[in-house]
N, C-alpha and C positions, 0 to 999 in steps of 0.2 A: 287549249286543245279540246276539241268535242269529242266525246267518250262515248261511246254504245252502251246500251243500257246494261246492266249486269246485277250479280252479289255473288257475294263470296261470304270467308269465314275471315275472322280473325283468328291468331296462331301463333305463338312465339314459337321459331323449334324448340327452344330448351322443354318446353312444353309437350313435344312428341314424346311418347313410349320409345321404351329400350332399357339394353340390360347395363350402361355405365354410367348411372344415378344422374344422369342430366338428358335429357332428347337433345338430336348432335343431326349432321346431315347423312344421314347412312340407310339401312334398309326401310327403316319406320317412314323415312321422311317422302321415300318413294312410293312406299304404301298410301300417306297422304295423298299425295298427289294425284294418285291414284282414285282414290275416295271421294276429293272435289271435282275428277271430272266424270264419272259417273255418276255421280249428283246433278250435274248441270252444272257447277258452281262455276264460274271462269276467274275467279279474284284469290287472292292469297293476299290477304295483310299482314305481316311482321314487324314489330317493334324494331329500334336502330340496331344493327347486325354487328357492332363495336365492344373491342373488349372493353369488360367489367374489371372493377375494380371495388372499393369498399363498398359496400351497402347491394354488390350483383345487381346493379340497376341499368339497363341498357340504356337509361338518360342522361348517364355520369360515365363516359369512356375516356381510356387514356388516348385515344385518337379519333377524328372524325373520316378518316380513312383507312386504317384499317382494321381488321374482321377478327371475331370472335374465335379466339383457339378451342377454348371451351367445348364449341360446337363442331369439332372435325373429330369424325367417327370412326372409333378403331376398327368397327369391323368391315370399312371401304380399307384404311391403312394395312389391315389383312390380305385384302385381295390384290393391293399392291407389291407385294413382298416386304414392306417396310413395317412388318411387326409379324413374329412367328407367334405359331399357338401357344408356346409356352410361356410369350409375354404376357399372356391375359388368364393365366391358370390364375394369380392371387387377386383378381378382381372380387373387392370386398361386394357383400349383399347390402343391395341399397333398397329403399325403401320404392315401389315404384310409381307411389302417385304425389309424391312430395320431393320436392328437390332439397336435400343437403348441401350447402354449397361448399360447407368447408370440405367434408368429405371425397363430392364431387370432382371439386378443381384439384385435388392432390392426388385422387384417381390421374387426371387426365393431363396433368402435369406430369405424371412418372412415363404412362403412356408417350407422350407428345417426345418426353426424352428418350425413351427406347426407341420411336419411329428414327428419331434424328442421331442417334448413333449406328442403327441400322442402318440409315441412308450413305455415311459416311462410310463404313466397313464396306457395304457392298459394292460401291461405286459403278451403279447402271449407269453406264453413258448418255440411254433414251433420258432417265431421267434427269440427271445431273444438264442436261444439257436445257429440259426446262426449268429445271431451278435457276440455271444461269440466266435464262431470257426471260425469267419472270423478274426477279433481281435488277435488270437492268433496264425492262419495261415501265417496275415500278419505282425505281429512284426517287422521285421529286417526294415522296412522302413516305418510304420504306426506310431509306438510311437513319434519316431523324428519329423516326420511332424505333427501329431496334436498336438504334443507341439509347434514346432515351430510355427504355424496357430492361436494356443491360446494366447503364448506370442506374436507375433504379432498385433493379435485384440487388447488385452492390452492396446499395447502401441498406440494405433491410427490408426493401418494399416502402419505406417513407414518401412523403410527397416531398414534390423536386428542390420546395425553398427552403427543405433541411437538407440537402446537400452540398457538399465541400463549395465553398462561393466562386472556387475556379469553375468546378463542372455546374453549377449553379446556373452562372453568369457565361457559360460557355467558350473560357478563355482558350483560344487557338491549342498552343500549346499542353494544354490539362486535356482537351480532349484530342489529340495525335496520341499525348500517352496513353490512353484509355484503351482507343484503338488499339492500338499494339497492343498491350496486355490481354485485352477482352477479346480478340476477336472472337473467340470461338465463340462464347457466351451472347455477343452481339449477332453471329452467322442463325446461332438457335433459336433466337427470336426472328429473323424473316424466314429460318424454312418453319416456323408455326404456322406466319404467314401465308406462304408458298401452299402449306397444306389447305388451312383455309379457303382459301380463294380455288383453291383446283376443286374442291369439293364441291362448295357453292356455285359456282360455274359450270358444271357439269346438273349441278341437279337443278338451276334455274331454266337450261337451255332443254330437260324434259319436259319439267311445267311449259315452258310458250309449244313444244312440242306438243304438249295435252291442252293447247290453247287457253291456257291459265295465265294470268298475269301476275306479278306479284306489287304489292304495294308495298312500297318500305316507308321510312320514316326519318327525315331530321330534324332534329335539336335544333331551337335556333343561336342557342350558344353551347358552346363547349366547355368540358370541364376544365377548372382553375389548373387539378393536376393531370395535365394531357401532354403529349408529347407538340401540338398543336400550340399552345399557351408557353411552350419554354422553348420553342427553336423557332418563333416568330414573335418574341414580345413586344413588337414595334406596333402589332396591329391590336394589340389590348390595352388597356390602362392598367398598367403597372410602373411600380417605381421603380427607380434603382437597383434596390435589392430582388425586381421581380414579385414582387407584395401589389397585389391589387391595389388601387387607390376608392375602387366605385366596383358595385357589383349587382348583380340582376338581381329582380325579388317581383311581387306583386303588391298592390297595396292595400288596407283595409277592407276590407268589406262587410256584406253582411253574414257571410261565410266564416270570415277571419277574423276577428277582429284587431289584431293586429299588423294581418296582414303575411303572405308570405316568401321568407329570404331566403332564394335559392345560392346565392354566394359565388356564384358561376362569372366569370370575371367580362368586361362591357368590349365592346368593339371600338374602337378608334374609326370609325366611318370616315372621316376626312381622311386617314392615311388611305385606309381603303376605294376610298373614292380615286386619290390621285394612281392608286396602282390599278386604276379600272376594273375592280374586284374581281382581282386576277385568282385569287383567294378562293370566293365565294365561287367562281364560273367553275376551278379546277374540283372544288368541294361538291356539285352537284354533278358535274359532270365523272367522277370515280362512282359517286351514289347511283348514278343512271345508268350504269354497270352492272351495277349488282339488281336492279330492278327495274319496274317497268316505267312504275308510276309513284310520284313524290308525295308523300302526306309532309308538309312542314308545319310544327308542332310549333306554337306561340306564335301564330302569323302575324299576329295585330302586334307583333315589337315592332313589326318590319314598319309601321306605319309611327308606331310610338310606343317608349318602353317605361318602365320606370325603375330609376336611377339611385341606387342606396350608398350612401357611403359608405365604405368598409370600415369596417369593427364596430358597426351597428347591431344591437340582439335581434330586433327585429325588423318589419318593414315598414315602418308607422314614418320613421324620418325621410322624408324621399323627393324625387323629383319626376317629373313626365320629361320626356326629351325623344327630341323628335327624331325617327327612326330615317333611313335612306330610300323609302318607298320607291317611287317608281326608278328613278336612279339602276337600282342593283338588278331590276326583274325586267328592265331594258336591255341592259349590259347582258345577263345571260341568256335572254331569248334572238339577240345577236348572235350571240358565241355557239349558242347549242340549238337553235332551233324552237321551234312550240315548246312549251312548258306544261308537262305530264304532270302536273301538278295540282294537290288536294288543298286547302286553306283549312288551316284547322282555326278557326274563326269562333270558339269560342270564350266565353267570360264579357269583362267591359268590352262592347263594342262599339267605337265611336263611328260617326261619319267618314272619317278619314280611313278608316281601317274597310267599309263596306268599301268605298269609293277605290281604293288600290287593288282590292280584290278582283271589283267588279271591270273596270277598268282592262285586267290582263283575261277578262271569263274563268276565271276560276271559280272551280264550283265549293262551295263551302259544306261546313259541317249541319247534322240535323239527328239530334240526339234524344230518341225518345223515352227515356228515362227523366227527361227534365219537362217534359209536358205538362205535366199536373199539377198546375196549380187551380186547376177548375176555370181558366180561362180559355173559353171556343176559340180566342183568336189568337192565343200561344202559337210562335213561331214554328214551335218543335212539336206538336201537333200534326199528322202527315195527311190531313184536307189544305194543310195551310203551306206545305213546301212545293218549289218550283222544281221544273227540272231539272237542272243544273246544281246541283248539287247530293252528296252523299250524304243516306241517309243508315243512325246504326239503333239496334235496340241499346246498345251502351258499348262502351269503349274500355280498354285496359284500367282507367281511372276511376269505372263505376264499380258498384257491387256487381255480381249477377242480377239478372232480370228477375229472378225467384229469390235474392236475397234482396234489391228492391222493396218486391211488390210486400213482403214479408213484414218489411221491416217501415213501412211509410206509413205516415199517419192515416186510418179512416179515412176522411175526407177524402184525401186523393187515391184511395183503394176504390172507393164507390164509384168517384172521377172516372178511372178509367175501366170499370166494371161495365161502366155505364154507355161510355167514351165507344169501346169495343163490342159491346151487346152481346158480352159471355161472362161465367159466374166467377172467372179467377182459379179454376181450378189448374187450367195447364196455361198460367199466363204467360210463361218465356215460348210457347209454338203463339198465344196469343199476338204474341207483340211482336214475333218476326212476320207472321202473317199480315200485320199491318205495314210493316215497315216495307216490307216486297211487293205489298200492290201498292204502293205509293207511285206518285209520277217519278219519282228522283234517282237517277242517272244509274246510281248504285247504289244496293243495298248490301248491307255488312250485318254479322254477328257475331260477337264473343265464342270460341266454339262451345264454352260453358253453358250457353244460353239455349244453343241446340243439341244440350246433353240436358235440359233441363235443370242443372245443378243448383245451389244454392250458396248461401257468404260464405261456406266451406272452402268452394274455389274459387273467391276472389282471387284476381293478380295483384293487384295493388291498393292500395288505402294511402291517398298520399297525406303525409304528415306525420307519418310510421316508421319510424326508424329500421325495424328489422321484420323478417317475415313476409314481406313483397315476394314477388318472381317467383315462387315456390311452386305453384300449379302445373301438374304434369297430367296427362291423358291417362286413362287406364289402358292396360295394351288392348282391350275386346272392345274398345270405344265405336269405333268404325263397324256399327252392327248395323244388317242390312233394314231393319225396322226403322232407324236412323238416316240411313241410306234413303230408303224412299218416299221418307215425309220430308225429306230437302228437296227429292227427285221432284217431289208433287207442286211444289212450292216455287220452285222454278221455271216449271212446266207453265204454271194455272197464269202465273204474276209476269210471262212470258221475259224470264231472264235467261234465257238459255237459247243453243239454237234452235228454232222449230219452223217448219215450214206452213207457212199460211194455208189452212184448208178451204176457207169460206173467203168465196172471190166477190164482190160488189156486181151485179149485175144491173147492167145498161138496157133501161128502154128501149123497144127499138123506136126509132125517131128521134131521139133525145137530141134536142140542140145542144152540141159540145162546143 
């Protein structure tokens, strides 16, 4: 699909301001929205929009369909009638530029239970009657998950292959009983859903409204414990018991040295092939709901991955194994159409992984935090990128652009001092300034980076166990000095709409 030129921001919500210690879809989020289109900005990038589970990493969800409770905001659920004032009088004081998640989630887990007992006692018709149509819209992927979310809670919260080997292994029988016992408990996990998705959908269809787009993002594999990996084990490699046998990872480098093993359980591609990746079509097509435009995160598996065996420490034992490349991104540009889709094409890239890319014109990644190594003909470099493709100062996985430039050896400080022909003093407006007159299709930035911020508010360090995803907006972020050096920026690097002043004038006589 060919793209119009643009930039945007990068943004997780949980990352907007607000008063219930996580950013949620609610007043703040509209204020956003607000703020990128009087900037000029037309893009919105968000990380995967899936609940969290251990580690609150939106890369590790218990579903690849559906949407974060977390993020449904009490004070839409207010306006609703599905939560009274007095439900929010003991709202503990959260800290507002840092997320707590423990705190957080057990905030919005009392909430999410008041909404849903609210909903029950009041019984609105109007609504009940779209909880019903949403319920039976979403079948093919709502039932498995609040079951699986219910048996879950059950059992403690543990992951599914310490649960009873009946409900384990999903024996008929063990889960009829379930059902009957749980339902209620099972009903509370899809109106979380239900809320979700009304909220999201409502504030996605103001952004295309404020001609904003959003990009979202998938995983190319899903988590081991997802409702996804235990009410379809046919299409992972798992044994018996549901035990992985092989698991994702990357391999040594000179980054790693050992290499690293994400544990995320492997595709059975040959079943997948024979179900005409009924799978993958349905998986992008939910995702192409919620957004406009696809970033798919590890593209080059799609070409080829590398293959751990499970109960390996790290990623050093392994294998290459050839991914289902054109196969799967035939199949769903039949099923769905053009493919609104980003390549995230970075790390080893071999031949085969440009060639698939290129192949469907997807435009790939172009990351200019990784430019410097003092060589002019570096890729990532933005003399040396094509149109076709997104270009970012850095991504959820970098530091900030000023904790970067901070932290990088001399040599490549002077590089790109030099690179840019400014002294480093305000190098994150530097480096999105580069990044926006570039030729490339789109340009993106950490909103960090256009707050000037520094490794304070990193989002992610990956290889870091805890302390990720924490980064929250200050509520005065969106100050108009802010405002109009984006404004300027999109203006000058023409990513916004502007109307051509200076028209080409024709000789008269000119042979046309």
């Amino acid at each position: 699909m060919k793209f119009k030129r643009a930039a945007g921001i990068i943004l997780h919500p949980t990352s907007l301001p607000g008063p219930d210690g996580i950013g949620d879809l609610g007043p703040e989020a509209y204020r956003w929205i607000n703020f990128l289109a009087e900037s000029g900005c037309k893009l919105w990038q968000v990380l995967p929009l899936g609940p969290t589970g251990y580690g609150d990493s939106p890369y590790q969800c218990f579903s690849a369909f559906a949407g974060n409770p977390y993020l449904v905001s009490p004070a839409l659920l207010l306006e609703d009638g599905l939560l009274r004032r007095s439900d929010l009088t003991d709202r503990p004081e959260f800290n507002p530029i840092r997320i707590d998640y423990g705190e957080a989630i057990n905030w919005k887990l009392k909430i999410l239970d008041r909404a849903y007992e609210n909903f029950k006692r009041l019984n609105n018709p109007k609504l009940l009657e779209e909880y019903q149509q949403f319920i039976k819209n979403e079948a093919d992927w709502l039932d498995d998950f609040a079951l699986f979310m219910a048996i879950k809670e059950a059992n403690g919260g543990v992951s599914w292959d310490h649960w009873p080997k009946e409900l384990r292994t999903r024996q008929p029988a063990a889960i009829e009983k379930f059902k009957e016992t749980e339902t209620d408990r099972i009903q509370r996990h899809a109106f979380r859903q239900f809320l979700f998705f009304r909220q999201w959908l409502d504030l996605k269809a103001y952004a295309n409204q404020k001609n904003i787009q959003i990009i979202g993002d998938i995983p190319i594999f899903v988590a081991y414990d997802s409702a996804d990996a235990w009410s379809n084990p046919e299409l992972f490699y798992l044994d018996e018991e549901g035990k992985p046998t092989v698991v994702a990872g990357v391999p040594p480098d000179y980054f790693s040295p050992t290499g690293q093993l994400w544990g995320n359980p492997l595709y059975k591609w040959d079943v997948h092939r024979q179900q005409h990746f009924r799978w993958w079509i349905r998986r992008m097509q939910a995702t192409l709901r919620l957004v406009d435009i696809v970033r798919l995160d590890h593209f080059r598996g799609f070409a080829g991955y590398w293959e751990v065996p499970f109960g390996m420490p790290t990623a050093e034992v392994g294998r290459w194994v050839k991914g289902p490349g054109k196969e799967l991104f035939n199949a769903i540009r039949e099923a769905l159409g053009d493919l609104p889709i980003i390549a995230e094409d970075l790390g080893v890239i071999t031949p085969d992984v440009v060639e698939l890319r290129d192949s469907f014109n997807l435009p790939g990644m172009k990351v200019f935090q990784f430019a410097f190594t003092t060589d002019p003909l570096d890729p990532f470099l933005p003399h040396n990128y094509e149109t076709n493709c997104v270009a970012y100062t850095g991504t959820h996985d970098n530091d900030t652009a000023l904790g970067w430039y901070l932290s990088a050896p001399e040599k490549e400080r002077d590089f790109i001092r030099r690179y840019l022909a400014r002294s480093g003093e305000d190098i994150s407006w530097d480096m999105i300034r580069a990044v926006w007159s570039s030729v490339a299709v789109f340009a993106l930035a950490p909103m960090q980076d256009v707050l000037s911020l520094g490794n304070e508010a990193r989002m992610n360090l990956p290889g870091r166990a805890s302390g990720n995803w924490c980064w929250r907006l200050h509520p005065d972020a969106f100050s108009p000095t802010i405002l109009k050096r984006l404004k300027e920026v999109n203006y000058l690097y023409a990513r916004t709409d502007i109307e051509r002043t200076v028209q080409t004038e024709i000789p008269p006589n000119y042979p046309l």
